[in-house]
C-alpha positions in Angstrom: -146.3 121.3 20.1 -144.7 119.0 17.6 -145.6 118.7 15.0 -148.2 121.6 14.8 -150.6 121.1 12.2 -152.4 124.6 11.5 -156.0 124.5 11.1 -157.4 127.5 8.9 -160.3 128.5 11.4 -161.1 132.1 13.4 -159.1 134.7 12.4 -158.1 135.0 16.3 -156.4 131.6 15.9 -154.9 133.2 12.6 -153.6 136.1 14.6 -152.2 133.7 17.1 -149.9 132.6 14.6 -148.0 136.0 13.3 -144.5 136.5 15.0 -144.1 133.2 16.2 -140.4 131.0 14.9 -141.7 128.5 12.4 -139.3 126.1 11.4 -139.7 123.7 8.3 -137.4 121.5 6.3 -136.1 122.7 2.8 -133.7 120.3 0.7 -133.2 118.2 4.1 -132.5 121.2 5.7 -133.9 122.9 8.6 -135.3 126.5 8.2 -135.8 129.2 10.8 -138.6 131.7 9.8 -140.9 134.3 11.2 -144.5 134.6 11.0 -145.5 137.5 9.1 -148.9 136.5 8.3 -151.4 133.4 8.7 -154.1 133.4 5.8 -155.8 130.0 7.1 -154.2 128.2 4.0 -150.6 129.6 3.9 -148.3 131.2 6.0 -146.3 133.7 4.4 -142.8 133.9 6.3 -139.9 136.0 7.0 -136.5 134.0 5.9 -132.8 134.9 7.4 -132.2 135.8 4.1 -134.8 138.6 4.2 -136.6 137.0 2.0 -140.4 136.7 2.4 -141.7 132.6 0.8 -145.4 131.3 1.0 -145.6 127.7 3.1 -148.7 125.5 3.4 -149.3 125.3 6.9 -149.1 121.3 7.1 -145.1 121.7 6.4 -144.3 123.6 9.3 -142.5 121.4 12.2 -141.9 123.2 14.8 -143.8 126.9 16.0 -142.5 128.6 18.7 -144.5 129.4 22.2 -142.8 133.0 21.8 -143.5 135.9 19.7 -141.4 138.3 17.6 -142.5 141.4 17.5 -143.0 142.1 12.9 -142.9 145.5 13.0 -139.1 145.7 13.4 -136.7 146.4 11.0 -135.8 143.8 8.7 -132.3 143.7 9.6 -133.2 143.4 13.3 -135.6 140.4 12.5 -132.6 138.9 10.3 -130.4 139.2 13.1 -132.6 137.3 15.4 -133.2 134.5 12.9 -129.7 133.8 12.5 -128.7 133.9 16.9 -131.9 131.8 17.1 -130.5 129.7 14.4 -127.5 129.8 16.1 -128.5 128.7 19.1 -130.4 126.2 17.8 -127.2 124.2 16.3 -125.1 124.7 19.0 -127.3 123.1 21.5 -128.3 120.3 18.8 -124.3 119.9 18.7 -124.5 118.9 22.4 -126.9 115.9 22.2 -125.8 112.6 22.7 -128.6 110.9 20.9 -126.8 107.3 22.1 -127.1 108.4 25.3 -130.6 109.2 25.0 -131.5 106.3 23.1 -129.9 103.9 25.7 -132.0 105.7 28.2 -135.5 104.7 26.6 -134.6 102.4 24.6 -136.5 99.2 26.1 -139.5 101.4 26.9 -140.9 100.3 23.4 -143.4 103.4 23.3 -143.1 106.8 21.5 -142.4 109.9 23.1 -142.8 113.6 21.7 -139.9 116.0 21.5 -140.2 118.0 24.8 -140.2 114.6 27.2 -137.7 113.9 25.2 -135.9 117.7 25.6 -136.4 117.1 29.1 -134.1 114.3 29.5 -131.4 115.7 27.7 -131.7 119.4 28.9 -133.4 119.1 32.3 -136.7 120.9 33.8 -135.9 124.3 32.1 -137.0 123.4 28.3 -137.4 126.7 25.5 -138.3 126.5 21.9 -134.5 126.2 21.1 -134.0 122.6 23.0 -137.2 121.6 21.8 -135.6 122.7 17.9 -132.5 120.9 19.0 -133.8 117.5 20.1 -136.0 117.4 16.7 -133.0 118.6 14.6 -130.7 115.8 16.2 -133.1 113.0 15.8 -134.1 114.0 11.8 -130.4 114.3 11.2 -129.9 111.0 13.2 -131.6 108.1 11.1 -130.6 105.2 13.5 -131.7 105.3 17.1 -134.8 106.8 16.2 -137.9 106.5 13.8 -140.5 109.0 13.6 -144.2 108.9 13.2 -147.4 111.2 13.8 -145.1 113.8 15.4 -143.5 111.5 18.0 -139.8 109.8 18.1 -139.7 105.5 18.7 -136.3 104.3 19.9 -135.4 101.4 17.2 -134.1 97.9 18.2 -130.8 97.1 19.2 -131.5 94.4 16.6 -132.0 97.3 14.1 -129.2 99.7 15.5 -126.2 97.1 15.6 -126.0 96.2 12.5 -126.0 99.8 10.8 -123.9 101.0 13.6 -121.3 97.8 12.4 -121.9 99.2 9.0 -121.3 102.8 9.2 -117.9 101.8 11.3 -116.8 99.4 8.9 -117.2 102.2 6.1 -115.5 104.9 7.9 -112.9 102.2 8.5 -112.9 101.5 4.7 -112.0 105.0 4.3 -109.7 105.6 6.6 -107.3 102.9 5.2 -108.0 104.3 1.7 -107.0 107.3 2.8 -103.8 106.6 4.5 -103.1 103.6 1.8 -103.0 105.3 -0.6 -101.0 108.0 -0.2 -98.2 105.6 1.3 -99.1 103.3 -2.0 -98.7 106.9 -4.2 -95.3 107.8 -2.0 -93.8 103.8 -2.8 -94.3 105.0 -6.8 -92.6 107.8 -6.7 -89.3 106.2 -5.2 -90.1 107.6 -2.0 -89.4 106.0 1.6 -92.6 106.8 3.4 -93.2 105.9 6.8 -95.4 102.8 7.4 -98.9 103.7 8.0 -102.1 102.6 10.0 -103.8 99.5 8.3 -100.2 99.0 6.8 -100.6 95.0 7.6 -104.1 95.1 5.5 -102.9 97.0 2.5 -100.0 94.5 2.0 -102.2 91.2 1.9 -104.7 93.5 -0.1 -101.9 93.8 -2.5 -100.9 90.3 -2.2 -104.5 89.1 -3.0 -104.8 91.8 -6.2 -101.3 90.0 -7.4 -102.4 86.4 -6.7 -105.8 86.1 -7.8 -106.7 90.2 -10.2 -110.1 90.2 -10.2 -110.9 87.0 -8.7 -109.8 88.0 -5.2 -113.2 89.2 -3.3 -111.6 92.5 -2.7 -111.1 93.6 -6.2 -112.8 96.2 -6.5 -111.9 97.9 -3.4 -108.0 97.5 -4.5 -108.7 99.1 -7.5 -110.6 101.8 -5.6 -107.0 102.2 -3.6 -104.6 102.1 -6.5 -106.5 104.6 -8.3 -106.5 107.2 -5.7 -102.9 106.7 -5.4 -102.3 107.6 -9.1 -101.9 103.9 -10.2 -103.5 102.4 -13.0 -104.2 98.4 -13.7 -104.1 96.0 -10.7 -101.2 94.3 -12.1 -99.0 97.0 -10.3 -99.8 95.3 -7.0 -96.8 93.0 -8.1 -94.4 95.5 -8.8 -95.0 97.5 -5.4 -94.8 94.3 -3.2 -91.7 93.7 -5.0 -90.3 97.6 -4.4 -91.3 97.0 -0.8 -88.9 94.3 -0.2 -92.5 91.8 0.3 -91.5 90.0 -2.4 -88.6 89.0 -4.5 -88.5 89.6 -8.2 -88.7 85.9 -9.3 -91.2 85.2 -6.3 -93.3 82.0 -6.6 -96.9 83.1 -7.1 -98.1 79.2 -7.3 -96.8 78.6 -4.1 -98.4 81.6 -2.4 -101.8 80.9 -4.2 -102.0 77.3 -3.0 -100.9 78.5 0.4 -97.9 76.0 0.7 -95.3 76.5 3.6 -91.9 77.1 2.2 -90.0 77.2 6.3 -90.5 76.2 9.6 -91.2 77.8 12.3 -88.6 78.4 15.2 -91.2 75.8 17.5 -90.7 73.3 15.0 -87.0 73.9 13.9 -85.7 73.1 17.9 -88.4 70.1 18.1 -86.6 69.2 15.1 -83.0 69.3 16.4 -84.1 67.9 19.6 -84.9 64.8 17.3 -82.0 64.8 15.3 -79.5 65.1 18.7 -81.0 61.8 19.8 -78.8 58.8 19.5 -81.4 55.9 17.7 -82.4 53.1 19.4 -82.3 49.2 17.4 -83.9 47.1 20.4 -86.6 44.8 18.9 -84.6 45.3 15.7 -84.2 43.0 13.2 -80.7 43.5 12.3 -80.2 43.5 8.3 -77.3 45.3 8.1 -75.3 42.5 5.7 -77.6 42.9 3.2 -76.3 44.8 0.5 -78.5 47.4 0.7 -78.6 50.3 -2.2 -80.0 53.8 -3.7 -80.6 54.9 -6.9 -81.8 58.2 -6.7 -80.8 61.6 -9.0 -77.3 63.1 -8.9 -78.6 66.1 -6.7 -80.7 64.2 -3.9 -79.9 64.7 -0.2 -82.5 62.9 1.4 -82.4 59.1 1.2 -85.8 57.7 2.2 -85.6 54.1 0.5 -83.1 51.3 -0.7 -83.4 48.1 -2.3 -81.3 44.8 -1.7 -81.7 41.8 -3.6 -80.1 38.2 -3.0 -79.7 35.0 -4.8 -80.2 31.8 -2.4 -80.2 28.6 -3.4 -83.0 28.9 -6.6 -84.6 32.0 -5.0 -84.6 35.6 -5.0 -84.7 37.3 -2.0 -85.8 40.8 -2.8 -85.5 43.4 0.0 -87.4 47.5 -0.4 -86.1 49.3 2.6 -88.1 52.7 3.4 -86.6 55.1 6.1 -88.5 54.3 9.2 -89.6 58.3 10.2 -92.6 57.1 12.8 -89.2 55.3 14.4 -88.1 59.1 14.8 -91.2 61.3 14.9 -93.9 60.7 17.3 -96.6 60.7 16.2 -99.3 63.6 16.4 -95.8 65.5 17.4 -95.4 69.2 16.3 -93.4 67.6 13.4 -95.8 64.9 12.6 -98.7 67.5 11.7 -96.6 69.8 9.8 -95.3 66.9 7.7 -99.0 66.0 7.3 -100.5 68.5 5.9 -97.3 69.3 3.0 -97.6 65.4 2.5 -95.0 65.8 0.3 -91.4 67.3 -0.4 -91.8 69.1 -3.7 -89.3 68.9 -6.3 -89.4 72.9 -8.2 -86.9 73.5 -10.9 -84.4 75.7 -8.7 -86.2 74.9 -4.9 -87.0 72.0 -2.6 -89.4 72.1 0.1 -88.9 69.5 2.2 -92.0 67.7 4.1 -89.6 67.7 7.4 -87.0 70.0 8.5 -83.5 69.4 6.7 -81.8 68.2 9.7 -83.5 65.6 10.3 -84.7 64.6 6.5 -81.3 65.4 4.9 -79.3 63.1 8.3 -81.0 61.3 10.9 -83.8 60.4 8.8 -82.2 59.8 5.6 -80.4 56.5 4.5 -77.1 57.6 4.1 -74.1 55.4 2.7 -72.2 53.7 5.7 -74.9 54.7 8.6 -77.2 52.7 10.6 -80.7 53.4 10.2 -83.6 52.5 11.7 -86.2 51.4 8.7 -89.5 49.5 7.9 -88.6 46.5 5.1 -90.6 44.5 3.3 -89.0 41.1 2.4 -90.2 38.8 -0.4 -89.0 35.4 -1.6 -89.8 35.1 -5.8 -88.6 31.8 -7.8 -86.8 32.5 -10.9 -89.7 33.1 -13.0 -91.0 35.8 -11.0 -93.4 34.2 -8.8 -94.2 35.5 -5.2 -93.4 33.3 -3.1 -93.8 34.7 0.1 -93.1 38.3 2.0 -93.2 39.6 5.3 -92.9 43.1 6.8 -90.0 44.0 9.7 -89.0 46.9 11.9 -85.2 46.7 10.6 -82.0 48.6 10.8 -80.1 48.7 7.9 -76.9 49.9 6.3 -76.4 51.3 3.0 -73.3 50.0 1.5 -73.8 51.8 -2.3 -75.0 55.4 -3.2 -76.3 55.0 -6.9 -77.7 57.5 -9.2 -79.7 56.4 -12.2 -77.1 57.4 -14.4 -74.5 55.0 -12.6 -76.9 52.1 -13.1 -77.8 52.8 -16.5 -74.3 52.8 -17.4 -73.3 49.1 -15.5 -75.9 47.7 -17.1 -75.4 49.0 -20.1 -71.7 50.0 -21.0 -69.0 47.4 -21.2 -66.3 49.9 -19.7 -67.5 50.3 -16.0 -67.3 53.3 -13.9 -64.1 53.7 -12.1 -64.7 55.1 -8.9 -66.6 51.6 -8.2 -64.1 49.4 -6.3 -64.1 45.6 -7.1 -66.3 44.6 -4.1 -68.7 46.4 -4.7 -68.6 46.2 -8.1 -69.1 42.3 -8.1 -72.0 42.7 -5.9 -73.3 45.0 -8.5 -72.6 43.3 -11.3 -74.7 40.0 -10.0 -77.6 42.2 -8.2 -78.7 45.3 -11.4 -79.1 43.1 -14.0 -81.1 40.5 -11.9 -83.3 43.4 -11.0 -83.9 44.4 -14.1 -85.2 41.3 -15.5 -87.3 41.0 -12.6 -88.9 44.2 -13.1 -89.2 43.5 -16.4 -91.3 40.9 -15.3 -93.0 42.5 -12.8 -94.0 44.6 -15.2 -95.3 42.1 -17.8 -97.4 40.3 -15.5 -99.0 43.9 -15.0 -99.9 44.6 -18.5 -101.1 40.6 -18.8 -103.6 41.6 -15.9 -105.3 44.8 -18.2 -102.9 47.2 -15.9 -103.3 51.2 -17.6 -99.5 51.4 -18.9 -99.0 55.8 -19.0 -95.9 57.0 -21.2 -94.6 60.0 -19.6 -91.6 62.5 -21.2 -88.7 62.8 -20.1 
């Protein structure tokens, strides 16, 4: 039986006891004796390595219904230790313990070790399938929980999770493993073929190069650089740049806040579909004899607002012209969302990213010198002394007539020797409209500050 507890009683009992296989655990490991004598309160026993060791009866787990004949020679009795042992492992090798736990698992009751033999082995149970079943299940730790001598199959509740555990571990190790050998090959200037988890390493190195020891997975990329010879996280860098990942002056700002630098090819042909499509002024209000201008920098390519301004009779008619994209984009469109969440084109020292795809913010969208464009204006009315007088907002189309940078404006207002490349037309137009707007905005700008507006200086 299992587990058979000895009780010290008749010396027939005792007697009962000598040549019979008693296995107990030693170190967490299972050991196959003989019986050579039972003295009520100890059992001395026969070990495979001929060794004779005293054992309190209450650690023995399993004794065996069949008897061994002591008075062989003690090689003989080795011998049988070790086939028994053996045996033992090889049919404990066999068991499915899943299996078998699947197949009582719901019973919620506890079973001893030969019901248990049974339904793994079948009808014909010995000593060794009982050893085996108990062997399986102590080595198992999961399916099954032992108590007074009988085996309870745990909760699926209880077994998922470890069983997610252990799978995410050997995983763990499988791709430190592989990683870093490939990581180790990289170093060395080799060309390594890419291998299993290669897709997880790289962003493990990306986040170890973006964020050091902020990134939740710190510790576990230091775990793979040092077994692949490499020392200090701040090599992740150099390794995504050696596999072509990254370039050598790679933005690491833009990666950490996860901006978008391209399009995707969905977007890029929604795009040109957009751009291809001739635009349409019904329900316009036509303002294209304003003089409409930019000022922007020498280097801009998309043109998203204008300004005109007019003198009539004692008024000024002030005109701020934006590039009309909903007139263009639908929105909610493919576009529309992408432009939504950049918000913004961003301005880097040698990059732009634009908010929109180029063709359509660099052309169809951009208010560009001598094109029609569809735009939203608003139109004010001021007196001379800056008052508003009135405004109004229009779905327009408009026509630039000037491109201006803010050099070019700084220099006719400023210079006495004009720009050349400015022919008289325009240049009259100019020379009424700048200065006008100037003051105004100097005015504007007065009647800010008068109203406790926070005035910021920034550097330029």
């Amino acid at each position: 039986m299992f587990p058979h507890n000895l009780q010290p009683s008749t010396r027939n009992q005792r007697a009962m006891t000598q040549g019979k296989i008693i296995e107990y655990i030693d170190h967490g490991k299972f050991v196959c004796t003989i019986c050579l004598q039972d003295k009520g309160n100890s059992l001395r026993l026969f070990t495979p390595s001929n060794r004779e060791v005293k054992l309190p009866p209450k650690r023995a787990i399993l004794i065996s219904q069949k008897s061994i004949n002591t008075e062989k020679p003690r090689e003989e009795l080795v011998e049988i230790l070790r086939q028994t042992e053996y045996l033992r492992i090889r049919l404990m090798e066999g068991i499915n313990i899943k299996e078998l736990w699947e197949l009582v698992r719901d019973e919620n009751e506890h079973f001893d070790n030969k019901y248990l033999a049974h339904l793994v082995f079948g009808q014909d149970i010995t000593d060794d399938h009982l050893s085996a079943v108990v062997r399986a299940l102590f080595g198992d730790h999961l399916h099954f929980k032992m108590k007074d001598g009988r085996f309870l199959a745990n909760s699926e509740e209880k077994v998922d999770p470890i069983l997610k555990q252990r799978e995410e571990e050997a995983l763990r190790e499988e791709r430190l493993n592989y990683g870093s050998a490939w990581l180790k090959d990289i170093q060395d200037g080799k060309s390594p073929d890419d291998p299993p988890h290669k897709e997880y390493i790289v962003d493990l190195l990306v986040q170890l190069a973006l964020y050091g020891t902020d990134t939740p997975d710190a510790k576990y990329g230091k775990e793979l650089l040092s077994k692949a010879g490499i020392s200090g996280i701040q090599k992740a860098r150099d390794l995504l740049i050696r596999l072509g990942i990254w370039e050598e002056d790679e933005n690491l700002d833009l990666l950490r806040f996860g901006i978008e630098t391209s399009f995707t090819e969905k977007q890029l042909s929604e795009s040109a579909r957009l751009a291809a499509i001739e635009p349409c002024f019904d329900g316009r209000e036509d303002l294209r004899d304003l003089f409409v201008i930019t000022i922007d920098g020498p280097l801009t390519q998309d043109f998203d607002d204008a300004v005109s301004l007019e003198m009539v009779d004692d008024e000024l008619h002030l005109g701020i012209h934006i590039a009309d994209v909903a007139g263009i984009i639908s929105p909610d469109s493919i576009i529309d969302k992408e432009a939504a969440k950049r918000a913004t084109t961003l301005y880097l020292a040698r990059r732009q990213i634009p908010m929109i795809p180029h063709d359509l913010s660099h052309d169809t969208l951009s208010l560009i010198q001598g094109r029609d464009r569809p735009a939203i204006s608003l139109l004010a009315r001021f007196d001379k002394s800056g008052k508003l007088l009135n405004y109004r907002f229009a779905a327009s189309v408009i026509k630039v007539h000037r491109k201006l940078t803010y050099e070019e404006v700084d220099e006719i207002l400023g210079a006495e020797n004009r720009p050349s490349d400015l022919n008289l037309q325009p240049m009259e137009k100019l020379a009424e409209m700048l200065p006008e707007m100037y003051q105004m905005s100097r005015r504007l700008q007065q009647d800010r500050i008068n109203q406790d507006a926070l005035s910021i200086s920034l550097p330029w």
